[in-house]
C-alpha positions in Angstrom: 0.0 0.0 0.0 1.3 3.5 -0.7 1.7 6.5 1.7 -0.4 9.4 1.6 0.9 11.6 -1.2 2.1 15.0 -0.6 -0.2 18.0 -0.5 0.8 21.3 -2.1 -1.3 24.5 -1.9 -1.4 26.7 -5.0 -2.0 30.4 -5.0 -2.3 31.7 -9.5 -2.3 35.4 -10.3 -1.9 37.9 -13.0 -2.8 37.4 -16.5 -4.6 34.6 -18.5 -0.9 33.7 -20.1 0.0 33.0 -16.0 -3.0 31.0 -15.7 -2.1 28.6 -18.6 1.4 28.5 -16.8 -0.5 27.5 -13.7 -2.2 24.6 -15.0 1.0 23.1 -16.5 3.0 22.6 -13.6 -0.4 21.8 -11.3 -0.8 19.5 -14.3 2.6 18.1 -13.8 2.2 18.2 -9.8 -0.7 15.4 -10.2 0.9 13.6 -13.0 3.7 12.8 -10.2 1.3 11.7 -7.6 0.9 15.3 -5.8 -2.3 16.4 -4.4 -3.1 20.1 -4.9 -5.4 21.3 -1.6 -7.2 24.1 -1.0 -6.5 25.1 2.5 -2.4 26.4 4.0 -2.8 23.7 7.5 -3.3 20.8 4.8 -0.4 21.7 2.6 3.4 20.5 2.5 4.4 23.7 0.8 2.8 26.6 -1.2 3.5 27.1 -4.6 3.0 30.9 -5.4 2.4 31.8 -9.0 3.2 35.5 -9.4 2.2 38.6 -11.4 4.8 41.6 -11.4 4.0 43.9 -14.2 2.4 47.1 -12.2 2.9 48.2 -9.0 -0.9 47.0 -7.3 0.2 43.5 -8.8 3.5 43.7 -7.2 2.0 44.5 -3.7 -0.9 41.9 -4.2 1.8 39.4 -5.0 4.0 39.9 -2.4 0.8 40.1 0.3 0.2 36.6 -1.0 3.8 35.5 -0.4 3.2 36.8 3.1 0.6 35.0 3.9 1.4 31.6 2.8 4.4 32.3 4.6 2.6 33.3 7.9 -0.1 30.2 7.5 2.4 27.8 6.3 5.9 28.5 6.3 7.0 26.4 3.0 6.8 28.2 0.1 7.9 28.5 -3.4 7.7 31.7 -5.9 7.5 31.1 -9.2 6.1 34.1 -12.3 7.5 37.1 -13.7 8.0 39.3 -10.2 10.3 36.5 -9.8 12.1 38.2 -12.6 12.0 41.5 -11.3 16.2 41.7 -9.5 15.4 40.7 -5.7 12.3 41.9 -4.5 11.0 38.5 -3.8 14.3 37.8 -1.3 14.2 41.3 0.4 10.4 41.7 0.9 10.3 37.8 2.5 13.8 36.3 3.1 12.0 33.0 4.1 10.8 31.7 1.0 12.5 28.3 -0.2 12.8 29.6 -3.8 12.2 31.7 -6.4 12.3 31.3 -10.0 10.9 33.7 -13.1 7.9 32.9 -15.3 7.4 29.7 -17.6 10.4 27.8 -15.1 7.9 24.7 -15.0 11.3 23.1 -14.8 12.9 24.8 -12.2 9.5 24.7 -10.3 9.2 20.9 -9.9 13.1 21.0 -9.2 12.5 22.8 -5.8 9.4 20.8 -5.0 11.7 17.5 -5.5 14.1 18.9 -3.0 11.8 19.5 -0.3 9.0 16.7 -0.8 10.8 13.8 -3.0 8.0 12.3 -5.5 6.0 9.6 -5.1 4.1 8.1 -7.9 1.9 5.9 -8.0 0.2 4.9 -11.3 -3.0 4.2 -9.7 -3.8 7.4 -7.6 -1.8 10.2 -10.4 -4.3 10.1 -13.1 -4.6 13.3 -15.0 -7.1 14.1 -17.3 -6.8 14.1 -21.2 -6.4 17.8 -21.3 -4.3 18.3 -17.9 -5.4 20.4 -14.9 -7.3 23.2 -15.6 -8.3 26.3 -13.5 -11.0 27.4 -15.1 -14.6 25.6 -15.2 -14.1 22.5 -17.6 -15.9 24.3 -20.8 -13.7 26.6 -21.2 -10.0 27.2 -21.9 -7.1 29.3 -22.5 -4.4 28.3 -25.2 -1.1 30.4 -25.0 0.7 29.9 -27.7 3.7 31.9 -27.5 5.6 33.7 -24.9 7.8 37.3 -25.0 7.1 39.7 -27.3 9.6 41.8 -29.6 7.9 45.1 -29.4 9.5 47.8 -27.0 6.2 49.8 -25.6 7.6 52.2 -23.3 5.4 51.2 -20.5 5.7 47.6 -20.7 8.1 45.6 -18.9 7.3 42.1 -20.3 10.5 41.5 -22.8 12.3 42.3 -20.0 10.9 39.7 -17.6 9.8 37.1 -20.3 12.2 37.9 -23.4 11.3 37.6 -26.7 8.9 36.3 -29.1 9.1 32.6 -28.8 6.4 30.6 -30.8 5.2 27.6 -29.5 5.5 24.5 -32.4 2.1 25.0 -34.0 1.8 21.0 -34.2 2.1 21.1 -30.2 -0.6 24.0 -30.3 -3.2 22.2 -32.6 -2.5 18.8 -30.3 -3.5 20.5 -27.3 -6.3 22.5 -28.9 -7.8 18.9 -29.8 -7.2 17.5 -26.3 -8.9 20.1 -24.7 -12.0 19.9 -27.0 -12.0 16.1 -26.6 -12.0 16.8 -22.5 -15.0 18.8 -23.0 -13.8 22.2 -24.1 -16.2 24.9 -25.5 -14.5 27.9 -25.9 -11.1 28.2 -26.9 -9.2 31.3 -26.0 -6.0 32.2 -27.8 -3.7 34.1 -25.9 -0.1 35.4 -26.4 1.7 38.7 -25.7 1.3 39.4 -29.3 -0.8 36.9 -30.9 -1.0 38.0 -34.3 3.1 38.1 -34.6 2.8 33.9 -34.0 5.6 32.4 -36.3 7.3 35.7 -36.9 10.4 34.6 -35.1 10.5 30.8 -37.0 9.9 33.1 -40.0 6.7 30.9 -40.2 8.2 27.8 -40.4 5.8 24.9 -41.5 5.5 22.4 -38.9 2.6 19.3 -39.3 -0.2 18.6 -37.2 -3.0 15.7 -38.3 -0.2 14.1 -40.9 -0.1 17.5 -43.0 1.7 20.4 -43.3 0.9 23.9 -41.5 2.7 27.2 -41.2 3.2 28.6 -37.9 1.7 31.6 -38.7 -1.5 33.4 -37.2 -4.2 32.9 -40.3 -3.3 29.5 -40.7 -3.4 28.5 -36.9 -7.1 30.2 -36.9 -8.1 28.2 -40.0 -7.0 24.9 -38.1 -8.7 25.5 -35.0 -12.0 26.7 -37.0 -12.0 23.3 -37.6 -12.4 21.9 -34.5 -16.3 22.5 -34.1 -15.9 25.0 -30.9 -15.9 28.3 -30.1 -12.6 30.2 -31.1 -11.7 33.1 -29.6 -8.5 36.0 -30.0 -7.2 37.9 -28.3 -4.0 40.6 -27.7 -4.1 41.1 -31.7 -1.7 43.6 -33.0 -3.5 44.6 -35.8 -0.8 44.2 -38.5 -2.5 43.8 -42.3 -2.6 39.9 -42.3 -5.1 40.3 -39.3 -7.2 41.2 -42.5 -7.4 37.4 -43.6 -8.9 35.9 -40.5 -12.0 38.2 -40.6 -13.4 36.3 -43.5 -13.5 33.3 -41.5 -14.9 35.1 -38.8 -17.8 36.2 -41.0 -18.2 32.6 -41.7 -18.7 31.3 -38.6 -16.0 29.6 -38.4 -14.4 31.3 -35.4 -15.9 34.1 -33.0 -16.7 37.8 -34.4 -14.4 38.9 -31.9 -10.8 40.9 -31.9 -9.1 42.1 -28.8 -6.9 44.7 -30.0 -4.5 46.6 -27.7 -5.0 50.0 -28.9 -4.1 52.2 -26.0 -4.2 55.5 -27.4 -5.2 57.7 -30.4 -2.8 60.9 -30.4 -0.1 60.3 -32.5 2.0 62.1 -30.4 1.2 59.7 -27.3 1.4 56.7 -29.5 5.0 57.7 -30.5 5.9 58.0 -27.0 4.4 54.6 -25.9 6.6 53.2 -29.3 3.5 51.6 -30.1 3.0 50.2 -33.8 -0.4 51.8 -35.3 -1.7 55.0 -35.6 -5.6 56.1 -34.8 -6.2 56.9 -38.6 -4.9 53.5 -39.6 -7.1 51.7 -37.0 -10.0 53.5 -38.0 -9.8 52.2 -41.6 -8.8 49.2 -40.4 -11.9 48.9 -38.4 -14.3 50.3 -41.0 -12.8 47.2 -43.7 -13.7 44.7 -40.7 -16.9 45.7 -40.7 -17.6 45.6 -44.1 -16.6 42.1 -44.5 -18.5 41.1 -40.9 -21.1 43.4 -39.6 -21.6 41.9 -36.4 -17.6 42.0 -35.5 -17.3 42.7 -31.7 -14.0 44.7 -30.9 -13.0 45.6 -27.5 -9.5 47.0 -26.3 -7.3 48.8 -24.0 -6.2 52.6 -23.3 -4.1 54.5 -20.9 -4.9 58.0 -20.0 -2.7 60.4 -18.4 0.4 59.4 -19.9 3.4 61.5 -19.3 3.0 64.5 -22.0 -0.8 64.2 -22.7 -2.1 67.2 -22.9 -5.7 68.1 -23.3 -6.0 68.4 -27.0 -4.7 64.9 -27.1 -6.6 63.9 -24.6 -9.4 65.0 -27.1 -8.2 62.9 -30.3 -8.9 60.3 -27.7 -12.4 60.8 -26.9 -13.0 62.0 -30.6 -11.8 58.1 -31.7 -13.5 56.5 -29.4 -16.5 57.9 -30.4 -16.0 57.6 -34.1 -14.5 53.6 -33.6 -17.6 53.0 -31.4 -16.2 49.9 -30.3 -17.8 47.2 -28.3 -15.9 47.0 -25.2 -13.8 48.6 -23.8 -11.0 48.9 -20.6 -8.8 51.8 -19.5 -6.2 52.7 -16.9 -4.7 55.8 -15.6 -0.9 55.5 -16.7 1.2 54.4 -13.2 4.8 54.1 -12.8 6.3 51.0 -13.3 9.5 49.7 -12.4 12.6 49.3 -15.5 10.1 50.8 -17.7 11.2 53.5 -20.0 8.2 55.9 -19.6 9.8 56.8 -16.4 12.2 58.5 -17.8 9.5 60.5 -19.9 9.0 64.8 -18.6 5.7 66.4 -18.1 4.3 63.8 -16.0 0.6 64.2 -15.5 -1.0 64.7 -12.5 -3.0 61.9 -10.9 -6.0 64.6 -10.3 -6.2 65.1 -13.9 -5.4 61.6 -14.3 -8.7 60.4 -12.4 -10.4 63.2 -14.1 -9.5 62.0 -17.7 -10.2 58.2 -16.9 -13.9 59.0 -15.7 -14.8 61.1 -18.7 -13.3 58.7 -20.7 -15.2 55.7 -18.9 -18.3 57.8 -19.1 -18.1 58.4 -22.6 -17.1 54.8 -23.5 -20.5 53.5 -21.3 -22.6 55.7 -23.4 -21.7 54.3 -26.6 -21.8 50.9 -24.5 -25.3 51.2 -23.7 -26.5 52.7 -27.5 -24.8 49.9 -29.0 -26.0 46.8 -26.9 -29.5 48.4 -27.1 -29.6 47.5 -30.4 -29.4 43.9 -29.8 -32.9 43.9 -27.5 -35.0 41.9 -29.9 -32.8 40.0 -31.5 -32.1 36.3 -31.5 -28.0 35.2 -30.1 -26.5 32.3 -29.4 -25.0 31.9 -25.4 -22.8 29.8 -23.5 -24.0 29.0 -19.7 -21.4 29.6 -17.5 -23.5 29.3 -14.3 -27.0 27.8 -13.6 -28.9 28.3 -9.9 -32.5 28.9 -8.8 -32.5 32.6 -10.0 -31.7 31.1 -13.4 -28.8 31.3 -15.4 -25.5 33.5 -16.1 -24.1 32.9 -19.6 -21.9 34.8 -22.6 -22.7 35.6 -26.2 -19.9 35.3 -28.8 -19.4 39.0 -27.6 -18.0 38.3 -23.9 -15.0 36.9 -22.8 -15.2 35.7 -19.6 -14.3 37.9 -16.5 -13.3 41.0 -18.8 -16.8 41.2 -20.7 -20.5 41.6 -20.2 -22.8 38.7 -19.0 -26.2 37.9 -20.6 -28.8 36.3 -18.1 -30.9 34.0 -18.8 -34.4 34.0 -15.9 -36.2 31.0 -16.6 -33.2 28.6 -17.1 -35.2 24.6 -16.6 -33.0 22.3 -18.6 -29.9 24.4 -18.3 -26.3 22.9 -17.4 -23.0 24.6 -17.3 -21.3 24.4 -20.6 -24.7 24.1 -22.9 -25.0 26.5 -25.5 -28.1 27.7 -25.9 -30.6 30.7 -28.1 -32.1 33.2 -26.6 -33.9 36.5 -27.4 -32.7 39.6 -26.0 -35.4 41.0 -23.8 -33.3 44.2 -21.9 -30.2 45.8 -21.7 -27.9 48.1 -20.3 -24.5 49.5 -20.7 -22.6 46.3 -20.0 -25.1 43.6 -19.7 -27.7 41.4 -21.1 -30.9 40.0 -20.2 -32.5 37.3 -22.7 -35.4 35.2 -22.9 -35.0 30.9 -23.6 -35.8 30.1 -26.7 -37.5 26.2 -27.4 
């Protein structure tokens, strides 16, 4: 008879990319006969999966390193703040180890030292698509990691290096695992997902028995293929982006692009070293259109970047308006640490900061609202995330989950979690659904 097997408590945060990095070395923790628990008395050690790109994830990382430390007193770092010089050491001398992100590796190197493995064939069974975090319908696919771009407020080459594109035959294998576990939604994620294969100069790799580039428009026509919900996201919009909307028109993966814009003032976007221009997108977005009308876009900004002034604070508002796109998050710029914009004069103040980001946010929920009016009446398919007695919570091909809106569904009878399901749009409001089961 075995022993009991080891217990290890695992605390995940930042990014969807982290996540994904999360569920491969949990995946590889109970492949080697580990048990993950929930609670710090139950655990061996604490595995501590960090996020270290702005300063609030920085504190909220280290407060977690704290207090696995105080509840348990074994624990391992692992993520990108473990890339950030010493921090980790100084803040909490006590930790075991540290290591940087995507150091699955050095990870289960450290757990070996302190609890040895134990396998047993009978007790470490995984399933087909590994460990997964998020409810079993849904799933992210990270296909790269790094990115080669040089944003001046961005920190990630130098914490994760750069573009490295994952083999696309590797990609496409766990794509068909994951459906084959029961997998809905696929979400790609990347730092720069439409710049997959640029650094293999879009080798061909082979996935099925035949030949595929490792390139974005060809990854999106292979998973189109696989009969699930496709959805992209952190998409530079460089012209090839052009040849996945077609498909997207089709129906052969979502109407939805996640595209980092971040500003509109050409002034601002030279500062930021970012690669687009607010003219350019709004042609760009126009064309998208055309080809598929019901397109949802949502992105990013940062207001009160150093140098902003008013006027282009305006172009801002003034693109927003005329893009009128579907969803849409923003930040007031912050300081972060090894990043150029530092160095950058005329820093705004966080007064006008707040100021900006509320008018902003104000503006953006107005066109919100106008535009998911619209859809009362209409017929959409969903996605049921959660069912309970006050009915059920679910997504349209327009929400990603946790980021997006949420359409619910009141008289739910018949509903799991993970059905899809057609529904007529009874009410709205500036983030949300509410819809009506149809048959």
């Amino acid at each position: 008879m075995s022993s009991a097997p080891h217990k290890i408590g695992f605390i995940s945060l930042g990014c969807p990319k982290a996540l994904v990095d999360s569920e491969q070395i949990i995946t590889r923790l109970r492949a080697e006969g580990y048990e993950i628990v929930p609670d710090y008395p139950d655990a061996n050690l604490v595995v501590v999966n960090t996020c270290g790109f702005i300063d609030d994830a920085v504190e909220e990382s280290l407060d977690a390193i704290g207090e696995a430390l105080a509840e348990n007193g074994k624990v391992i770092v692992t993520g990108c703040l473990g890339a950030k010089g010493n921090i980790v050491q100084q803040t909490h001398p006590k930790v075991l180890a540290v290591t940087g992100p995507h150091a699955l590796e050095e990870v289960m190197q450290e757990v070996h030292k302190y609890l040895p493995p134990e396998h047993d064939p009978y007790t470490s069974l995984i399933p087909p698509g590994g460990i997964k975090l998020t409810p079993r319908h849904y799933a992210y696919l990270k296909i790269s990691e790094g990115c080669n771009h040089r944003c001046t407020f961005c920190i990630i080459p130098s914490l994760q290096g750069d573009l490295v594109s994952r083999n696309v035959g590797d990609v496409l294998q766990e794509a068909e695992n994951l459906v084959q576990a029961g997998v809905k939604e696929l979400l790609v994620v990347s730092q720069d997902t439409s710049a997959y294969g640029v650094d293999v100069k879009y080798r061909t790799g082979f996935w099925q028995g035949r030949p595929i580039k490792t390139r974005f428009t060809e990854l999106a026509a292979a998973l189109s293929g696989l009969g699930v919900w496709v959805r992209m996201h952190y998409v530079y919009p460089y012209p090839h982006v052009d040849e996945v909307i077609p498909l997207m028109a089709e129906g052969k993966i979502l109407p939805y692009l996640d595209i980092p814009l971040q500003h509109a003032s050409p002034t601002i976007l030279k500062a930021m070293k970012r690669p687009a221009n607010a003219e350019n997108a709004l042609r760009r977005i126009e064309g998208w259109r055309e080809v598929c009308p019901d397109i949802t876009l949502r992105s990013t900004f940062i207001v009160g970047f150093p140098g902003e002034t008013e006027s282009d604070f305006n172009m801002l508002l003034d693109f927003i308006r005329e893009a009128r796109l579907d969803r849409v998050r923003a930040f007031a710029y912050s300081q972060v640490e090894g990043a150029k914009a530092n160095e950058l004069s005329s820093h705004v103040p966080e007064e006008i900061q707040q100021q900006r980001l509320e008018q902003f946010m104000q503006t953006q929920a107005e066109i919100s609202k106008e535009k998911l009016a619209e859809k009362v009446g209409r017929f959409i398919k969903v996605l049921v995330d959660q069912v309970d007695d006050q009915g059920a919570i679910a997504r349209s091909a327009a929400d990603a989950p946790e980021i997006d809106g949420l359409v619910y569904i009141e008289d739910a009878e018949g509903l799991n979690v993970g059905d899809f399901a057609e529904v007529r749009v009874t009410r709205s409001d500036e983030y949300d659904l509410w819809g009506q089961l149809i048959g």
